[in-house]
N, C-alpha and C positions, 0 to 999 in steps of 0.2 A: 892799551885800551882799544877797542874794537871801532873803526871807523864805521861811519854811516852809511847806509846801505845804499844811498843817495848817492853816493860821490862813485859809486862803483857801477862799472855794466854791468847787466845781466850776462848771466850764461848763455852761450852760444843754443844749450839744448833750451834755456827758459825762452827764450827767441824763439826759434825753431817755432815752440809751443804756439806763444803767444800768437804768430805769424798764422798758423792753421786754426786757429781757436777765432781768432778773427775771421778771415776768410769763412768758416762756417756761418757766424755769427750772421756774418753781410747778407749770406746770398742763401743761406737754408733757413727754413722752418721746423723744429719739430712738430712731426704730425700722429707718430704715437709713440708711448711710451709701454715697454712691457714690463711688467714687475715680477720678479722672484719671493718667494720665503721660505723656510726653515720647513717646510712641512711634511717632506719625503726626505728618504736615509740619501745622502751624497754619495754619488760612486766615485768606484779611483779614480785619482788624478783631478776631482773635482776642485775651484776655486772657492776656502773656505775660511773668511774671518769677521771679526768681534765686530767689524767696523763696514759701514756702506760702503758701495759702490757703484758708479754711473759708465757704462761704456757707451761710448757716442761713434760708432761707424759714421769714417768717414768716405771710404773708395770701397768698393764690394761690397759683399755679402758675409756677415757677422753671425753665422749658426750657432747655436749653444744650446744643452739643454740648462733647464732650472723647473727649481718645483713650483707648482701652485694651484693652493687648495687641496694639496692631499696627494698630485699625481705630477709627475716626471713630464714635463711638455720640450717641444722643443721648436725654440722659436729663429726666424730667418729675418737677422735687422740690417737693413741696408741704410744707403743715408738720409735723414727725415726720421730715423727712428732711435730710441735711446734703451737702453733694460738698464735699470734701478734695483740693484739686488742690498737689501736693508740687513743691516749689522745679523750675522750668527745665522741668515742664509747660506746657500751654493747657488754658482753656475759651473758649469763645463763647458768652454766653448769649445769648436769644431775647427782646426785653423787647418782641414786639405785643403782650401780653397782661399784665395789672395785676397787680403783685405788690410785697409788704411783703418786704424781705430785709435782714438784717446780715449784713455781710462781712467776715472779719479777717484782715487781711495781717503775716505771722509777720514781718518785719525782724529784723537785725541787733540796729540800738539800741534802737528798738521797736517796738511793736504798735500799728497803724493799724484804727480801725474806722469802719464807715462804713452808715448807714441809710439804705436807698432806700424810698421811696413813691412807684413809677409805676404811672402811669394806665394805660399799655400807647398800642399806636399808634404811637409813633413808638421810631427804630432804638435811640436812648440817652438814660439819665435826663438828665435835664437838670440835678437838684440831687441832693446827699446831703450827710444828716448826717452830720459826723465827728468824734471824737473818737480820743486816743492815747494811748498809756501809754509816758512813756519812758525809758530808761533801762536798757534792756534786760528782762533774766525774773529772774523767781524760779526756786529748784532745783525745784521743783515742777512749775512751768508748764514750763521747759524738757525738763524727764524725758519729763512726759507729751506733748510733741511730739514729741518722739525716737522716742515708741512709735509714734505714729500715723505716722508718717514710715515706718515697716520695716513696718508693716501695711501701706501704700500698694503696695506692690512683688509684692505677689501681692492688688493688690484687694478684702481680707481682708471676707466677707458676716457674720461671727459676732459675739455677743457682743461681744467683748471691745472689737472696733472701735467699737461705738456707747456702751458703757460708757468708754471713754476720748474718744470724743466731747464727750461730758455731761460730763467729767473736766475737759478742757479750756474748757470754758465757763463751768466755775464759776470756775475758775483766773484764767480775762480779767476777769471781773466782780468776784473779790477784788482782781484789781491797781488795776481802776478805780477801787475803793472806797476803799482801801488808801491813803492819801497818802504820797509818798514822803520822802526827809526833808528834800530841797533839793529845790528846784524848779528845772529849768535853765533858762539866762540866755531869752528870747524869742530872741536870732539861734540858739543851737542849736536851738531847735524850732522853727525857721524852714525853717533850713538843713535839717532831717531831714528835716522836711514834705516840703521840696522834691525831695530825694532819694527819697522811697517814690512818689512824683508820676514821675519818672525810673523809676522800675525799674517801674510800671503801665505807662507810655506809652510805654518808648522805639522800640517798631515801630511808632509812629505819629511822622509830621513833628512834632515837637514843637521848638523853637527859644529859645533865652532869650528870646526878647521874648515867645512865647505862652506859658511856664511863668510868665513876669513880670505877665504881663496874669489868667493864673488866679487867681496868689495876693494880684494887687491892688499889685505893688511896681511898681517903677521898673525897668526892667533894669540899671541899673549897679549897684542894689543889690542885686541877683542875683551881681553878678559880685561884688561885695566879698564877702559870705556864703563864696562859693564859695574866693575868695582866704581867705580867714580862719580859717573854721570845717574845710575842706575839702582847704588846702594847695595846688590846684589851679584851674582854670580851670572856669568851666559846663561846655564844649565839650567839655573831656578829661575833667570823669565821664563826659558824656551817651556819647560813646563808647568809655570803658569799660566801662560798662554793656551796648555793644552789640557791642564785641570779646566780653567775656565769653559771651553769649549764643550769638555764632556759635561760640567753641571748643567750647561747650557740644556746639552742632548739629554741626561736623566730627567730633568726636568718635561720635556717633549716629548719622546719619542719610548714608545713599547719595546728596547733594542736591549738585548745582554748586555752581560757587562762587558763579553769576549767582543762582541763588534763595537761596540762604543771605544772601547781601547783600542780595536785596529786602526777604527775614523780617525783617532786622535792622535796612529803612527806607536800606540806602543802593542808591539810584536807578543808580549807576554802579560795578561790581564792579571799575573798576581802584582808583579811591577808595580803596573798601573794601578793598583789597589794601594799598595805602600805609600805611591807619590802621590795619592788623592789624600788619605789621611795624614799623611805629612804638611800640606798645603793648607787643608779643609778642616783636619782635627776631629772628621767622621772619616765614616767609610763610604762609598759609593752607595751601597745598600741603606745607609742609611738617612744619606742625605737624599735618596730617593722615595724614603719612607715618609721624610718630611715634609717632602713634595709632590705627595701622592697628587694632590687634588689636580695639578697641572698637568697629569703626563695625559698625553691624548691614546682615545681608545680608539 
């Protein structure tokens, strides 16, 4: 039986967290928040998933681009400022240049956070601290993402957006705090890992053996996780994670079928037509017939 989450420390990294999450909290204000959406095609190496996300600069300068409204902007967030990129958007951020940032990826079951300390120079951190809360939200923390979610959709510059920003950061930092009353088994927070790992990376070659080789396992015991915890196979989340993303795209965007399959990492768009109708039980063409009315012109 799983002791209580009570009786046990935190993580060295959920410290780490908590310690800079506060210290923000204390001595900064958010003063604007920029918003991302889905509305321009993502370029390579762009950051691309189902699920929100908040990056809060905290030392330098946090370059990125992201879309909005139709065109590719590119925005320069220092500290006082957050970008809020809402589920089935991109950003690209710029990491030449040295920057402190916490980043929190909104999931499903739950909330992924993660501290970078690069140097600047080269294209991607090399390390980050991470920590997670899981188990899903409180009615609180969910309310208050709901809100910033309907702000996101007209880019909202007022009050309310950066006062619900600061809303939801105290939100993360009670849950971290917060012990919950079981702790779940190690293969669930394994397996969840592995899945917010999948919904970050899957327009990149990612393969069980390099998700296996990230988080330090064996690949067959990726695959049992996956049998187990997940009902399914590696193989058939990693591409329904990337079916879901291209209905996402036929649905939005005027794009082929050939780039819509590159975005979504598969190299050969007849592939990519098999595993969408294996998934979907249409074809790409056709689920896009069905969804004419959505695709923007």
């Amino acid at each position: 039986m799983s002791a209580p989450l009570s009786t046990q420390r935190p993580t060295v990294e959920a410290r780490l967290i908590v310690h800079e999450l506060e210290e923000y909290l204390r001595h900064t204000r958010v003063r604007h928040v920029h918003f991302g959406d889905g509305s321009t095609v993502p370029p390579p190496l762009a950051y691309v998933t189902n699920f929100p996300r908040l990056s809060l600069p905290l030392a330098g300068c946090h370059a990125m681009q992201l879309a909005q409204s139709g065109r590719t902007e590119t925005v320069r967030a220092g500290r006082g400022h957050a970008v809020f990129i809402p589920d089935h958007a991109w950003n690209k951020p710029d990491w030449s240049g040295r920057v402190d940032v916490l980043t929190f990826l909104f999931g499903v079951k739950q909330i992924g956070i993660s501290l970078v300390r690069h140097k600047g120079g080269t294209e991607v951190p090399s390390s980050a601290v991470k920590a997670s809360v899981h188990g899903g939200y409180d009615v609180p923390t969910h309310g208050i993402l709901a809100s910033l979610m309907v702000l996101s959709t007209d880019h909202s510059k007022g009050q309310l957006s950066r006062l619900l920003t600061e809303s939801l950061l105290h939100a993360c930092l009670r849950l971290l705090k917060s012990p919950q009353k079981q702790r779940p088994r190690k293969a669930i927070r394994t397996y969840e890992s592995i899945c917010l790992y999948v919904q970050e990376n899957f327009h990149s070659p990612i393969t069980r053996e390099s998700v296996a080789g990230h988080f330090r396992l064996a690949p067959n015991h990726v695959s049992r996780l996956f049998r187990k915890e997940g009902f399914m196979r590696f193989n058939d989340y990693l591409n329904l994670v990337r079916v879901n993303r291209a209905k996402f795209m036929l649905q939005n965007y005027n794009m082929t079928l050939k780039e819509i399959a590159s975005s979504c990492c598969y190299s050969d768009s007849a592939y990519f037509c098999r595993v969408f109708k294996k998934v979907c039980k249409v074809t790409p063409t056709q689920y896009r017939a069905d969804n004419l009315i959505q695709v923007s012109q």
